[in-house]
ZABA-561707 format. One line per 3 residues: their letters; for each residue x, y, z of C-alpha. Coordinates in steps of 0.25 Angstrom, whole numbers, plus 5000, padded with zeros to 4 digits. Layout:
BEGIN
A> X:Y:Z | ... $
This chain:
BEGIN
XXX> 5017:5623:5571 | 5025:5620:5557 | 5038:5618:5560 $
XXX> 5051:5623:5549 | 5065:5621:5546 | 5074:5635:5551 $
XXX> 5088:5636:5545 | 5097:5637:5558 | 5107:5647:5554 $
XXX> 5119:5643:5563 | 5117:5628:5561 | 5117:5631:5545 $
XXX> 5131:5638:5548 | 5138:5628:5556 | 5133:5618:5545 $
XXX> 5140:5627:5534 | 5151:5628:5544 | 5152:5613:5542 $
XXX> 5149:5610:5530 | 5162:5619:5525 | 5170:5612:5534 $
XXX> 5166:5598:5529 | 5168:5602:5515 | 5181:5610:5518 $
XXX> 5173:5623:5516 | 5181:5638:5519 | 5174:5650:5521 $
XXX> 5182:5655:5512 | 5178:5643:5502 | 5164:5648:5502 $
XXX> 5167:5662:5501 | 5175:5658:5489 | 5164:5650:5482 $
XXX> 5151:5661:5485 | 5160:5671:5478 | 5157:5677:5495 $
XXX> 5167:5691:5494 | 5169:5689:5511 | 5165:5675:5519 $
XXX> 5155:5681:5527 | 5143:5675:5522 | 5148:5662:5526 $
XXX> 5152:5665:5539 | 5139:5670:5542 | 5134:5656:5536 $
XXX> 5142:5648:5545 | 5139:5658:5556 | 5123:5656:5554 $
XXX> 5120:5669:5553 | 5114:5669:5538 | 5113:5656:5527 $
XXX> 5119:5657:5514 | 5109:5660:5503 | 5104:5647:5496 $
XXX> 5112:5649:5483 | 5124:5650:5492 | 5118:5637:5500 $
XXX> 5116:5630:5487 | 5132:5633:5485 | 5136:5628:5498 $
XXX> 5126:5615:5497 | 5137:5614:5485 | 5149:5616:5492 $
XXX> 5147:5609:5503 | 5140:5597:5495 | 5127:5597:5502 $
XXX> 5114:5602:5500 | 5107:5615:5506 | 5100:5607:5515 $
XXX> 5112:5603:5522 | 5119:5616:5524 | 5108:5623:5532 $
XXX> 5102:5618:5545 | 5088:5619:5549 | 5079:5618:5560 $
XX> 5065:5617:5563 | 5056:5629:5570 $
């Protein structure tokens, strides 16, 4: 049986978690730059329960100073 990479949604969160607190990242930082009227997009990020789109991933691969790759986590099924 072919085995693939699954994003793990909670792990992906607790990596944006850190990554803003390595980079000395706010919420309210990141609310600021997507232009995001309330934060809770990226609490629901941090939380697991959804990922950013991939133009807002290409934005925090630029804010964080990484790449896409390192900001979401996967596992293989």
């Amino acid at each position: 049986m072919y085995k693939y990479p699954v994003i793990d949604l909670v792990e992906t969160g607790k990596n944006i978690t850190r990554l803003m607190k390595v980079n000395g990242i706010k919420v309210t930082d990141l609310q600021e730059i997507f232009g995001f009227e309330y934060p809770q997009a990226i609490y629901k990020w941090k939380r697991g329960e959804c990922l950013p789109t991939v133009d807002n991933l290409i934005i925090l691969a630029s804010v964080f100073k990484t790449t896409i790759d390192k900001i979401i986590v996967t596992n293989i099924k």
